[in-house]
KOLLUMMAR-148143 format. One record per residue: residue in three letters; z, x, y negated of N, C-alpha, C in turn. Coordinates in steps of 0.02 Angstrom, whole numbers, padded with zeros to 5 digits, always signed. Example, Ala and Ser with C-alpha at 12.3 -4.5 7.8 and 13.67 -1.06 7.14 Angstrom:
! residues 2
ALA+00390+00660+00284+00390+00615+00225+00390+00660+00165SER+00354+00642+00112+00357+00684+00053+00394+00645-00002
***
This chain:
! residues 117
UNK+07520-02004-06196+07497-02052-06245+07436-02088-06216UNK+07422-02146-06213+07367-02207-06221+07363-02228-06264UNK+07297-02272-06244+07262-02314-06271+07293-02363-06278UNK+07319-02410-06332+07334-02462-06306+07299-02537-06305UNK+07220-02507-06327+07189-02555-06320+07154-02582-06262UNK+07199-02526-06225+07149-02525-06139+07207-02573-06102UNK+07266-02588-06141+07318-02620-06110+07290-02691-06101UNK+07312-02744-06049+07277-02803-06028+07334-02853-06073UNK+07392-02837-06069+07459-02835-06118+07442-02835-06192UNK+07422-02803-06211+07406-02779-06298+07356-02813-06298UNK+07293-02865-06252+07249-02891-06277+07276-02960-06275UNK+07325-02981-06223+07338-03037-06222+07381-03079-06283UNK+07404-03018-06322+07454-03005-06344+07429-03017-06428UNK+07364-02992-06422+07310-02981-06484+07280-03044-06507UNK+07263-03079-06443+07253-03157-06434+07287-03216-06454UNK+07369-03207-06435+07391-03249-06448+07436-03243-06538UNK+07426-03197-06571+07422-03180-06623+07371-03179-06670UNK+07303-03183-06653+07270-03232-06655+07258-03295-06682UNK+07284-03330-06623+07288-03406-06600+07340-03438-06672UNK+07411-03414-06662+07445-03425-06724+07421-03400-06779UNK+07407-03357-06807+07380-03358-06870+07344-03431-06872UNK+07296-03427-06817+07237-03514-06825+07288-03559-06838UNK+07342-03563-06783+07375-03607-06784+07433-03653-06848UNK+07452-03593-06885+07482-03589-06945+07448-03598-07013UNK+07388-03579-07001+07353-03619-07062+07350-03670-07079UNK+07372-03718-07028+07355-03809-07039+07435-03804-07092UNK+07486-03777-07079+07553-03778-07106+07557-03828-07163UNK+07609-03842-07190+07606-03871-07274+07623-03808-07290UNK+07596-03781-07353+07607-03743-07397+07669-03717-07421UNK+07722-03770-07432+07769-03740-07434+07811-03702-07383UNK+07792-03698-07334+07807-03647-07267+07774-03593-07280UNK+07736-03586-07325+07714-03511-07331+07755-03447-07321UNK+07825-03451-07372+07855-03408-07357+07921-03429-07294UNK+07923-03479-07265+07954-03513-07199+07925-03475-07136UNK+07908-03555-07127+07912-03556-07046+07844-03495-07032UNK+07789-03508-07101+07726-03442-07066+07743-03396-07064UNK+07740-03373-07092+07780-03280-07130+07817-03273-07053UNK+07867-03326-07036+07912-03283-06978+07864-03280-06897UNK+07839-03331-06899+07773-03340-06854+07734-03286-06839UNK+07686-03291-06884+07639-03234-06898+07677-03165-06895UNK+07711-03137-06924+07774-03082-06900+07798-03049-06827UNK+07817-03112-06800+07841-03117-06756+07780-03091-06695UNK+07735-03131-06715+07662-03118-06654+07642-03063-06684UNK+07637-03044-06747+07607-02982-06739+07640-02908-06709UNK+07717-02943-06741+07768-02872-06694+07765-02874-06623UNK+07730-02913-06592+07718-02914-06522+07688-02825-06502UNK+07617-02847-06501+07537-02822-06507+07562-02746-06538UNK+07607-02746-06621+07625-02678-06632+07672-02644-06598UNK+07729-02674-06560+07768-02640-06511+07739-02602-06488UNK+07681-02641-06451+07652-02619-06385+07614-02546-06403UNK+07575-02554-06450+07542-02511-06487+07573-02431-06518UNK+07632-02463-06548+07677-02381-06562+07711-02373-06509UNK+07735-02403-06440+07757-02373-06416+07702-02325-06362UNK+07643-02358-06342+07590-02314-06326+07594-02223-06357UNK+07611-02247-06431+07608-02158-06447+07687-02110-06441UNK+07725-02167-06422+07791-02135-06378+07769-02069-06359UNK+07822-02028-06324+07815-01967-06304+07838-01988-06231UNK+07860-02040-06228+07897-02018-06147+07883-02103-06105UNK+07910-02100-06065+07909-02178-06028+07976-02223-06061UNK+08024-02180-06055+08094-02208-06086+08074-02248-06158UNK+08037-02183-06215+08042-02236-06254+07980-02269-06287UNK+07941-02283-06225+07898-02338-06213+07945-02403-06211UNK+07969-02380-06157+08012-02449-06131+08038-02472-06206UNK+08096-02428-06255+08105-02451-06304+08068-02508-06336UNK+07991-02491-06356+07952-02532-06386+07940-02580-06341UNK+07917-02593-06285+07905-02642-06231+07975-02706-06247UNK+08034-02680-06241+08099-02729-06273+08077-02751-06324UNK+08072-02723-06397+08070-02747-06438+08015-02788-06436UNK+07954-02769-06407+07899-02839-06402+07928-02894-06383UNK+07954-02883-06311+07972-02966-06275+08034-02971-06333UNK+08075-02943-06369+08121-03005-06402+08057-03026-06463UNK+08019-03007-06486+07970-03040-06527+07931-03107-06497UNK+07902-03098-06447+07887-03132-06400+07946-03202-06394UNK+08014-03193-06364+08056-03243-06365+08087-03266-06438UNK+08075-03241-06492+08072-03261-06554+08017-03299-06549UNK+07970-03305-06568+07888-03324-06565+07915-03403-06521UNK+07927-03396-06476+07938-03448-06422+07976-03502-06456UNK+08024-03476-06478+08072-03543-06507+08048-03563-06577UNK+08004-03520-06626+07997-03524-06686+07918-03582-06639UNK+07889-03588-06608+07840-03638-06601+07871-03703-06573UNK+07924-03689-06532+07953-03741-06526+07999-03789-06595UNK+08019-03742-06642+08052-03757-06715+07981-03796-06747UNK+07929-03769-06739+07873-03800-06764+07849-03876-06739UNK+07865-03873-06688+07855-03937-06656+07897-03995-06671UNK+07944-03981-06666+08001-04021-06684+08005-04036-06761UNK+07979-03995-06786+07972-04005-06863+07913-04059-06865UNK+07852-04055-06822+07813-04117-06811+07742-04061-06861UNK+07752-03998-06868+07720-03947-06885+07652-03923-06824UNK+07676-03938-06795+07632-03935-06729+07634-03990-06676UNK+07562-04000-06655+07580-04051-06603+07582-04028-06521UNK+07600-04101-06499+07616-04068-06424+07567-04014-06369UNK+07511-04041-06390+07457-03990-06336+07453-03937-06366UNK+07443-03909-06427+07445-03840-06457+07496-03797-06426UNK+07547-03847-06451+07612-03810-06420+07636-03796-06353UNK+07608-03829-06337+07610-03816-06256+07571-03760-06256UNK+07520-03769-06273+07471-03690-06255+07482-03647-06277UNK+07527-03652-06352+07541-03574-06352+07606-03565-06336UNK+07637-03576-06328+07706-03566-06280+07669-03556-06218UNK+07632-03580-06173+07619-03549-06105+07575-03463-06128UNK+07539-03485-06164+07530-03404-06166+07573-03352-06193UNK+07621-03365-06264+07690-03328-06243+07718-03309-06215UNK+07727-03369-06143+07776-03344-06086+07748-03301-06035UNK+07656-03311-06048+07616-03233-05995+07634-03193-06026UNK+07624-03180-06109+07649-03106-06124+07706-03083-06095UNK+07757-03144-06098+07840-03118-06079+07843-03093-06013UNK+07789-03117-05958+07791-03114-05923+07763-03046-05899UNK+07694-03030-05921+07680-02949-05928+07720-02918-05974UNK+07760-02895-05998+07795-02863-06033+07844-02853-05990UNK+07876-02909-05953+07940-02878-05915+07920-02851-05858UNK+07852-02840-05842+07814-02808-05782+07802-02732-05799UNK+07783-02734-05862+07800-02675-05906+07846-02622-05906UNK+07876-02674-05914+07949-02641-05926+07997-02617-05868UNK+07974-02673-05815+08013-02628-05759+07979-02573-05725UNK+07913-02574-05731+07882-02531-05702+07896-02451-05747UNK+07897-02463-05804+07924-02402-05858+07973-02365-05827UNK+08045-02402-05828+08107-02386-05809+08113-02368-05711UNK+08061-02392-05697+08072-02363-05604+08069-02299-05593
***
């Protein structure tokens, strides 16, 4: 068992969950129970993957939780891009948090293979 606040992963992860909450506040209101709710959700099941799977018993089902982050993560990704297109977000936001999405995705599957080796 770890820490998983010592993870560089779980902070980046903490950040960009974060960022959306900020980001989702501008919303119209009637997305409350929409597009935020799945947003905010989505980034926070990141950060908690990472977190219960830390108290895993084994590496295997670490890895478990490490999956389920990155598909949160690639949820997250398209739900900001749904935002955009909705005209819910604009282009530079979105750009930035989609690039930091895709570092989490990117440490996570570093994660993850390193788990399973």
């Amino acid at each position: 068992m770890q820490d998983f606040r010592k993870l560089s992963v779980w902070k980046k992860a903490h950040r960009l969950t974060l960022n959306v909450y900020e980001l989702t506040s501008d919303f119209p209101d009637d997305e409350r129970y929409g597009l935020i709710s799945q947003m905010r959700r989505s980034s926070a099941s990141i950060g908690a993957n990472i977190a219960e799977g830390c108290g895993s018993g084994s590496d295997a089902d670490f890895a478990r939780f490490v999956q389920m982050a990155l598909r949160s993560a690639s949820e997250l990704e398209y739900q900001l891009l749904l935002a955009r297109d909705l005209t819910m977000l604009s282009e530079k936001p979105h750009r930035a948090a989609t690039h930091h999405t895709q570092e989490v995705k990117r440490m996570l599957s570093g994660l993850l293979k390193k788990l399973r080796a």
